[in-house]
C-alpha positions in Angstrom: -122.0 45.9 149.4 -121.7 49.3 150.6 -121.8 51.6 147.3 -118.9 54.1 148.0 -119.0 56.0 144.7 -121.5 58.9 145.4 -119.4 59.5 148.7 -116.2 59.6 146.5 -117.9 62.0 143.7 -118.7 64.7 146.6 -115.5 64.3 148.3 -113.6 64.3 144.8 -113.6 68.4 144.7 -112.7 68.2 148.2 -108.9 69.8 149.3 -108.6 66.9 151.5 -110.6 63.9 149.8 -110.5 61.9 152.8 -112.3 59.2 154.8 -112.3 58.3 158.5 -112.8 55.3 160.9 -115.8 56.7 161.6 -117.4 56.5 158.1 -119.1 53.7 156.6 -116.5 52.9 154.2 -114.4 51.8 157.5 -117.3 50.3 159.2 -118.4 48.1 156.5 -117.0 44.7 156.5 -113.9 44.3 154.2 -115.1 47.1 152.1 -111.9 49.7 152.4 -109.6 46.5 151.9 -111.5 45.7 148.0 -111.4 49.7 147.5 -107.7 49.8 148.2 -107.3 46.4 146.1 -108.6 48.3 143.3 -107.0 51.6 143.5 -109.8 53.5 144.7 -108.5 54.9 147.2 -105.8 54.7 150.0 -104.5 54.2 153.2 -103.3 58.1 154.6 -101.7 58.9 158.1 -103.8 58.2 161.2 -106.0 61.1 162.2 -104.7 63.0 165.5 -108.1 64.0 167.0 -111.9 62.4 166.8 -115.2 63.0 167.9 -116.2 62.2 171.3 -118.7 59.0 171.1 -119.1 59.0 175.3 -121.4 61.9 175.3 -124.5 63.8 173.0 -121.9 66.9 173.0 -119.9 66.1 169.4 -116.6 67.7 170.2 -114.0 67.0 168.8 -110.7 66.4 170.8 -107.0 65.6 170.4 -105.8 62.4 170.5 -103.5 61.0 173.2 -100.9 58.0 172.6 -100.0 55.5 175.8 -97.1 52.9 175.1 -96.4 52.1 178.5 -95.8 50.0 180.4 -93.0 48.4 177.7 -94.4 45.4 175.5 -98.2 46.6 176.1 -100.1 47.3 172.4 -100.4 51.0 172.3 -103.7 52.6 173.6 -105.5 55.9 172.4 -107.7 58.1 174.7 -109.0 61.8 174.9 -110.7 64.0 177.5 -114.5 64.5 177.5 -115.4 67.7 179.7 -118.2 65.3 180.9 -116.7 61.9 181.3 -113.1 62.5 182.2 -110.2 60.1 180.2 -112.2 58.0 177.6 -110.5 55.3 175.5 -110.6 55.2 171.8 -110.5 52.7 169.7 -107.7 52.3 167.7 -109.8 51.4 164.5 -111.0 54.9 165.2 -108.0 57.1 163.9 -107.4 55.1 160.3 -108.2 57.7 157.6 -108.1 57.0 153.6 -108.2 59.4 151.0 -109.2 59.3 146.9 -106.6 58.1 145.2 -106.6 59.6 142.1 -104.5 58.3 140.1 -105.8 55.0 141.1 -109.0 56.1 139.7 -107.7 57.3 136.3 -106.1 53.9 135.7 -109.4 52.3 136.7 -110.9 54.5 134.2 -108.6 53.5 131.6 -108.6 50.0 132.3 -112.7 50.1 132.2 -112.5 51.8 128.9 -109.7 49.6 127.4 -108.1 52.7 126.3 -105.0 52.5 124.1 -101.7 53.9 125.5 -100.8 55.0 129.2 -102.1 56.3 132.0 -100.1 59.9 132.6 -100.2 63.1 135.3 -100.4 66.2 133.5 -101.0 68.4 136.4 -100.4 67.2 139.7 -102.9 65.9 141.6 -105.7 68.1 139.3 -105.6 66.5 135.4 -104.3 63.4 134.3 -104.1 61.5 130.4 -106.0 58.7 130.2 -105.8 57.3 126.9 -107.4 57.1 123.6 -110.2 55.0 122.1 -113.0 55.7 119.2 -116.2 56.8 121.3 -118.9 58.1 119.3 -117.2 57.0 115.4 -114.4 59.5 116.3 -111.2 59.0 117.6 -111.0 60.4 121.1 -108.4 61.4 123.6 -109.7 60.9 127.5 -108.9 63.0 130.4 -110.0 63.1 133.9 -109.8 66.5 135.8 -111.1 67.4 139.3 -111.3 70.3 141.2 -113.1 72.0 138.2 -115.1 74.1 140.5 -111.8 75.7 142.7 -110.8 79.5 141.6 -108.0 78.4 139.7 -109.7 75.8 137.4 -109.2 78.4 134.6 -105.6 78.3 135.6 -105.0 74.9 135.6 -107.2 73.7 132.2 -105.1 76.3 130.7 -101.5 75.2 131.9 -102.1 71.8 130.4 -100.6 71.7 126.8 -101.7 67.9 126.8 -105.2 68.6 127.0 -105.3 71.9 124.9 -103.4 70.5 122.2 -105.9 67.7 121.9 -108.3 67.9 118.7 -111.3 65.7 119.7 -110.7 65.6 123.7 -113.0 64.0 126.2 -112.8 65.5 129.8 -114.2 63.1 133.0 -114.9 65.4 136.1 -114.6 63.5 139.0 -116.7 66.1 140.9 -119.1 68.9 139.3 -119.0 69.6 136.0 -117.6 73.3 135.3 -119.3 76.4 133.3 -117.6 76.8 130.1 -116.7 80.0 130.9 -113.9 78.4 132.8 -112.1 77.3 129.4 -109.2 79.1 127.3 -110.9 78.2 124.1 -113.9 76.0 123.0 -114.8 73.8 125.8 -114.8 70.1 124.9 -117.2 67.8 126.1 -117.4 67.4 129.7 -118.7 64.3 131.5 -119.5 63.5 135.1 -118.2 60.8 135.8 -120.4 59.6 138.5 -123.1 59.6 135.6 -121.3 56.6 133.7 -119.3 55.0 136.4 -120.7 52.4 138.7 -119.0 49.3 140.8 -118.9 46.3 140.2 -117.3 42.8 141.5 -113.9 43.4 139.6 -113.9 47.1 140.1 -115.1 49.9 138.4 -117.0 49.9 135.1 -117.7 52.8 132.7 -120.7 52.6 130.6 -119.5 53.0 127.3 -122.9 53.1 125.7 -124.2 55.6 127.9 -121.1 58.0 126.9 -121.7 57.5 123.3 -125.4 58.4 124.1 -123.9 61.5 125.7 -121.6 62.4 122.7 -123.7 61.3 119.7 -126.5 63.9 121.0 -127.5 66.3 117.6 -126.0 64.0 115.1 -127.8 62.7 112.4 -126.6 59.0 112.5 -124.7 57.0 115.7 -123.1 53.6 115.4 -125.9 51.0 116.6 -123.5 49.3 118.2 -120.5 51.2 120.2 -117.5 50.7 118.0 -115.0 48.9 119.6 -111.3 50.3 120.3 -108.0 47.8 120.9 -106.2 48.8 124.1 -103.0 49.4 122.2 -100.0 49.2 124.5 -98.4 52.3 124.5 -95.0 52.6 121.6 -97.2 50.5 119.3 -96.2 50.2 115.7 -98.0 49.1 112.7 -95.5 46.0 112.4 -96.6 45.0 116.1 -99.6 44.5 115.0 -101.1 41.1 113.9 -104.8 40.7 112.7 -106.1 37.6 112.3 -109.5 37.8 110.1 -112.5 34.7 109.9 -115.8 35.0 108.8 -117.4 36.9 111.2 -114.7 37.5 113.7 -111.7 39.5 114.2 -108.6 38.5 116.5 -105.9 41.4 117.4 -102.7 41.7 119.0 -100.3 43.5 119.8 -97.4 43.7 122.4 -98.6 40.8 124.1 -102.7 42.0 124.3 -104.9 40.1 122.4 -108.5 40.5 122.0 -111.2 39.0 119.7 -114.2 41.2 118.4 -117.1 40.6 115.8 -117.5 42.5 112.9 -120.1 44.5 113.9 -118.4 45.8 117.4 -114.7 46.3 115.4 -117.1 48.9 113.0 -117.0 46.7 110.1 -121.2 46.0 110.0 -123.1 47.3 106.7 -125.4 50.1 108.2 -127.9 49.6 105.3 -128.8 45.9 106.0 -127.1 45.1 109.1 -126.3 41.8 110.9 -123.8 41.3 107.7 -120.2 42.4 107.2 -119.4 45.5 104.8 -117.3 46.3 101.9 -114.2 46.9 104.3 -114.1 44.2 105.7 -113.9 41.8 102.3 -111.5 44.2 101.7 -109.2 43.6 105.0 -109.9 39.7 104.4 -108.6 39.8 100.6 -105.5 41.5 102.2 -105.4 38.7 104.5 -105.6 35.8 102.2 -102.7 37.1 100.4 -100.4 37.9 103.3 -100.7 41.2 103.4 -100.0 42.0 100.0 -102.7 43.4 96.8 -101.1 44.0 93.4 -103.1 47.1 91.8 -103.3 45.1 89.1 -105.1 42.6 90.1 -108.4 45.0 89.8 -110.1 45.5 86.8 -109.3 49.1 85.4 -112.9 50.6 86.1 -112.7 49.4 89.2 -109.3 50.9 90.1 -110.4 54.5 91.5 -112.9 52.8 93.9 -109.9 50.1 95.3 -107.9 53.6 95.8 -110.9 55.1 97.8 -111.7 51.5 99.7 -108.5 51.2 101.0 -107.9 55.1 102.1 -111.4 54.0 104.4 -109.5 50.7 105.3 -107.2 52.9 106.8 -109.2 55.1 108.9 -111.4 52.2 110.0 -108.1 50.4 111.3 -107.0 53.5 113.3 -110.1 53.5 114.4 -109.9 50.3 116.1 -106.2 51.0 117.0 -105.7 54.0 118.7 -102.6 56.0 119.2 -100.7 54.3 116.3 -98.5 56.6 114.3 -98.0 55.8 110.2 -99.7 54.6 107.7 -101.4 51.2 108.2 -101.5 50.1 104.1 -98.9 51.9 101.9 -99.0 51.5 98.2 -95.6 50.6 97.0 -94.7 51.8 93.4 -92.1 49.4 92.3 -94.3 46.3 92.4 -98.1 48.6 92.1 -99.4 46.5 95.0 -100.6 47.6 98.3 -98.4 46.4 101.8 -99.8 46.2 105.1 -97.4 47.4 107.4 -99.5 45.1 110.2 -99.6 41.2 109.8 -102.7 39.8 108.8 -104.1 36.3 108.0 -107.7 35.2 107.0 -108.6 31.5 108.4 -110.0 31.2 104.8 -106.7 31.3 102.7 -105.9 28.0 101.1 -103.6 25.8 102.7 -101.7 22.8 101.3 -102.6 19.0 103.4 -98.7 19.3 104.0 -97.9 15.6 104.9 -96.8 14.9 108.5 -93.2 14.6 108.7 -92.7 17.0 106.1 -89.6 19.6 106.3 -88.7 22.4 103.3 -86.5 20.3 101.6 -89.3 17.9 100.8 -91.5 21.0 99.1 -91.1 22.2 95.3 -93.4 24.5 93.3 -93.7 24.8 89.7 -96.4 26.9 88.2 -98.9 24.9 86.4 -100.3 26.6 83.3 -100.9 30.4 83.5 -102.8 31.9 86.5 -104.9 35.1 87.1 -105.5 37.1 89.7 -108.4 39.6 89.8 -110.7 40.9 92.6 -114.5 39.8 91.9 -117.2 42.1 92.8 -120.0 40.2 94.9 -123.8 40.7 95.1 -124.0 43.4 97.3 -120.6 45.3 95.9 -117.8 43.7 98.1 -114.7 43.3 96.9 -113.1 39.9 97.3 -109.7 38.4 96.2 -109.6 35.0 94.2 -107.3 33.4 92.0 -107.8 31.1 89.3 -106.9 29.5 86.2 
């Protein structure tokens, strides 16, 4: 299929981003139909005057309408110096344009970016989201028209983007010199250097961006950290995790998506291919509904449950994006720790409850005394378990 993209990237710092009949995105078969489809771009007003195709001469001429006689389709002509009336073909006068905004949602959408698409300043910078690109948590923008006069203008009229700590701007056309910034100029990617087209629209290579971003550091993820697409008004309590062995189900608001260990960020760097501490950690919460009494922990061990769970934390906003609050709170009155998310672990013990079996069936009588206390595995994971 006819690659549009570099054709969009030049015209994307154009005034008037547009396409006409006479360009190969028209010509190609179905190709401006799939474009529209996807929100690249959009139909825009017919244009009023073409090139002459009946002679070598390439002037361009005003267009001229006929709708008579009364029930005849309506036929387009102009005057060629050398050939008199010449009729033009309708197809001829369609224009399209970049739609922009399309293209910022496509963006979004190719990134999985948490939150909503927004127009900061029209038609020049737009919010795309946020994800963690690069181990760092990340707010996306797209801006075009970097290379006009008033760039330095515009950058610097968006509070959005200059309130942002750890921004990430995608220039649909050329990238800018950093002179053009108010302050120190975040990172800047062209976006024709990680997007590409594909059957079901556009795609963004995510690992080429973190290639981009994790240049000069010492260490970078082996495998791009993953980032839920967190619908945007998300709270902690509309969250539900759901954890197995190796695999980790989220929703939220209706999105649901499943990732390993090792793409949510929860693979042990030293020896890889096997879960880390964290993620015991997030399954111990799990088997126990969302709820670890401090005192289940042996005393020495205490100050490094403390420090575990503060990392718990970041790791999970990590993966959830844009989430206000505190994702584990440590509740004084009972000295246990409270997701404020729901979580389960396909490995907590469950009862062979008979089939036919309502509530007022069950009773529960403790049975000797029990112990709770978190066991410290092999390679230093921390596990719940309960026992006699």
């Amino acid at each position: 299929m006819f690659d549009l993209l570099p054709e969009l990237w030049k015209r994307a710092d154009a005034r008037e981003p547009r396409f006409s009949g006479d360009e190969a995105v028209a010509r190609a078969d179905g190709v401006a139909k799939r474009l529209t489809g996807f929100g690249l771009i959009r139909q825009a007003e017919n244009a009023g005057s073409v090139v002459c195709d009946a002679c070598a001469g390439g002037h361009v001429e005003e267009v001229t309408l006929i709708k008579s006689p009364r029930g005849t389709p309506v036929r387009a002509h102009i005057h060629c110096p050398e050939h008199g009336r010449v009729r033009v073909k309708l197809e001829r006068l369609k224009q399209w344009e970049v739609d922009f905004t399309g293209l910022a949602g496509a963006v979004a959408r190719a990134l999985e970016l948490a939150g909503d698409v927004e127009e900061l300043v029209l038609g020049r910078i737009w919010f795309l989201g946020k994800a963690t690109i690069a181990a760092k948590s990340r707010e996306l923008f797209l801006a075009r028209g970097l290379m006009w006069q008033d760039a330095r203008d515009v950058l610097g009229a968006s509070v959005r983007l200059n309130a942002a700590k750890s921004a990430i701007v995608f220039a649909a056309g050329e990238v800018p010199p950093e002179e053009i910034w108010n302050g120190d100029a975040p990172p800047v990617v062209a976006l024709k250097t990680v997007a590409a087209f594909g059957k079901d629209g556009l795609t963004v290579d995510r690992g080429h961006l973190e290639a981009l971003l994790s240049t000069g550091r010492k260490k970078s993820p082996s495998v791009p950290f993953a980032s839920f697409p967190t619908p945007a008004g998300t709270t902690w309590s509309d969250v539900r995790l759901t954890v197995t062995e190796a695999e980790l189900r989220v929703e939220a608001k209706g999105k649901r998506k499943d990732y390993t260990f090792q793409t949510a960020g929860f693979e042990e760097r030293r020896k890889k291919g096997v879960p880390d501490r964290l993620w015991a950690l997030l399954k111990a919460f799990g088997m126990h509904g969302g709820v670890l009494p401090f005192k289940a922990v042996k005393e020495k061990d205490r100050t490094n449950l403390k420090q575990y769970v503060s990392d718990l934390r970041q790791r999970l906003s990590a993966l959830l994006p844009g989430i206000e609050g505190e994702s584990i709170s440590y509740e004084q009155k009972d000295m246990s720790y409270h997701t404020a998310f729901k979580v389960s672990c396909e490995d907590a013990l469950q009862f062979p409850t008979p089939p036919g079996a309502s509530w007022t069936d069950v009773s529960i009588a403790a049975n000797g005394e029990t112990s709770h206390e978190l066991l410290k595995l092999d390679d230093g994971l921390l596990c719940a378990h309960s026992g006699r």
